[in-house]
Phi, psi and omega in degrees: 000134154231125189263124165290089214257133159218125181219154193233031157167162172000261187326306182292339178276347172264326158252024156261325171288323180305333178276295176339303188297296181294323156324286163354282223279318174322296189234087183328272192298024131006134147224133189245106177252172186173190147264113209176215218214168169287326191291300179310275176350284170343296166287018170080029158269157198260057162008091164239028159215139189275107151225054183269000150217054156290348171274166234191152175257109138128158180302260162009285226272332201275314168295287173334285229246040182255351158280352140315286176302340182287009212245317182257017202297301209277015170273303156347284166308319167311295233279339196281319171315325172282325188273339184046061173294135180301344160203158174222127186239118194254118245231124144077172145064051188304303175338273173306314191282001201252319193289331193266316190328291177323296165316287181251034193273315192284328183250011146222151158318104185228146180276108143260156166234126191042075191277165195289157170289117179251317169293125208072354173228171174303113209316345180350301190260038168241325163268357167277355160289340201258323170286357179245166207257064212227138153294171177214097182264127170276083175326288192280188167284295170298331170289302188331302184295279182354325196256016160273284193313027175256325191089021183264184194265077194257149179215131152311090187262338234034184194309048267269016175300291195307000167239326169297344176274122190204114169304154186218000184232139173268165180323311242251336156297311197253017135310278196288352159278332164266339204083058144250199186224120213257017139290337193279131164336179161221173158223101175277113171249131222247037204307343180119195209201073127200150170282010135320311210296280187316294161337328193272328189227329171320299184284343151287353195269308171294347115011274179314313181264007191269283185334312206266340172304333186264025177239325176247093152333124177086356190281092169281147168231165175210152190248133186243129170246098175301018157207173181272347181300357188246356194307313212273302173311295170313330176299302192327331199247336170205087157305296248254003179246145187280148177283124163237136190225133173076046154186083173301283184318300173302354205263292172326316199258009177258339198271147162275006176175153178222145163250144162189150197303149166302125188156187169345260156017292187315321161255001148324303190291344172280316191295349190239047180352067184290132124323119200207132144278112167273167194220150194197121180226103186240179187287128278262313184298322186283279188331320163290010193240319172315295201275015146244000158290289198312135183262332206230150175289345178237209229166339161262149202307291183335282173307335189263331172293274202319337175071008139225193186266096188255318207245115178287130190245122164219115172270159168012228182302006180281324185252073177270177167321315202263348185254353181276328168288350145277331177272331173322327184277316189293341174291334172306313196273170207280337194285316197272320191275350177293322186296300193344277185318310173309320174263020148277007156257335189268331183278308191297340160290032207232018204245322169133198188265178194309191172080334174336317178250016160288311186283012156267355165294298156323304201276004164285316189258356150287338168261339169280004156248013179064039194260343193258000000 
């Protein structure tokens, strides 16, 4: 049996391995091929495209670079044609991976995984989804529903973060692993997995922790990177803070507080109920164009599970040095952070039960048997 992974920047390449990993153990002799990342590498997949640093930010920026991707559809559509895989699964990465749907959907069995985000935005890409002949495993409740009343061929699998998120170090290892002091605050900051992300928000997040050191004194941060393709940037931008790569979780389930970018990252941190601010900056165009798209006032997993504002959303010129350094203190204090953790423990039941990736694994190797 062979299963087809395609995912297309930093997040879809981390739950393409995690699914790569579950596939194994369900069907040891698997052979799991794809487009993808060093987290897929990593994971014994057999790479025959690099596309880890295809992702792109923003409306604006996603039209500009689309005669690239149009450039790179029909190499993509050869090599899955060439591998002839028993299913093909598509992570993530909506632009491009809705465009390959279209094309080979009718001629291999196909899988989206982590399907476009449809709630809060417009249903568009739930009825073009819906007219092709593709599962649809739904992380959420509310996507599910949507992408029924759409009419696609959709399933609840829940979240499959509640089985990847998982720590491996306590506060006080991984304190002596960095050299810290793990009586002293910590802070985790999260800038995000594409170098945009970074430039845009970095320096303002080290801002923030410069600023609030002069009100809590002894106040450490650790900068967590999610690929190794980012170290020279991130030095470039926080020589003086240490970098931790390939332990996210730990960093998050050690801090007393997080800044971190909108995305994934976000409901890591709800699951191990970290206190957080998110921060988000993107170009004066895309955002004017975001805020007559966006159906909902928020924008992070947190706040849209919760259906209010539970999680400080600092956008665009809100996520200065000095207002992510005030609201960081207010996450510092102890009254505000406890209601936090409780209510980011009441929001993680809302995600479904353990197991997601197994029974998104199952629902792979059930269509790659024509079971589905």
């Amino acid at each position: 049996m062979k299963v087809f992974l395609l995912a297309g920047e930093v997040s879809g390449d981390v739950a393409a391995a995690y699914l790569a990993r579950a596939l194994r153990f369900l069907e040891p002799g698997v052979e799991v091929v794809g487009g993808g990342g060093e987290r897929m590498r990593r994971e014994g997949v057999r790479l025959v495209l690099d596309t880890s640093d295809w992702g792109v930010i923003g409306y604006l920026e996603s039209y500009l670079r689309v005669p690239i991707f149009a450039g790179r559809l029909p190499r993509v559509l050869q090599l899955i044609r060439r591998e002839r895989p028993d299913v093909l699964v598509l992570v993530d990465f909506p632009g491009f991976n809705l465009a390959v749907a279209r094309r080979l959907s009718s001629l291999f069995p196909t899988v989206y995984y982590f399907p476009p985000m449809v709630y809060g935005r417009r249903p568009n890409r739930a009825r073009k989804l819906a007219r092709l002949p593709v599962r649809v495993l739904a992380p959420f409740p509310f996507e599910a529903e949507l992408y029924r009343a759409a009419g696609a061929d959709v399933v609840f699998t829940g979240h499959p973060a509640l089985d990847w998120v998982r720590p491996e170090r306590s506060r006080e290892e991984l304190c002596t692993l960095l050299g810290l002091d793990p009586a002293h605050p910590l802070v985790a900051l999260l800038p995000g997995s594409r170098a945009q992300e970074i430039h845009a928000l970095l320096p303002a997040m080290v801002g923030a922790v410069r600023i609030a050191r002069e009100r809590v004194p002894g106040l450490q941060a650790v900068i967590a990177r999610a690929s190794d393709s980012l170290k020279r940037l991130i030095a470039r931008h926080a020589a003086d803070i240490p970098v931790i790569a390939h332990g996210t979780h730990d960093l998050l389930a050690a801090a007393d507080a997080a800044l971190v970018a909108s995305g994934t990252a976000t409901l890591e941190a709800l699951i191990l109920g970290t206190p957080m601010a998110v921060a988000y900056r993107i170009s004066k165009p895309t955002a004017w164009i975001a805020r007559r798209v966006a159906t909902t006032p928020w924008i992070s997993l947190p706040n849209i599970l919760a259906g209010t504002e539970v999680v400080r959303e600092m956008l665009q010129e809100r996520a200065s040095p000095q207002a992510l350094a005030e609201e960081l203190l207010r996450l510092l204090d102890p009254e505000h952070a406890g209601w936090m953790r409780r209510t980011l423990g009441a929001l993680r039941e809302r995600l479904g039960p353990p197991g997601a990736l197994e029974r998104s694994a199952r629902e792979v190797l059930a269509r790659a048997r024509g079971m589905g």
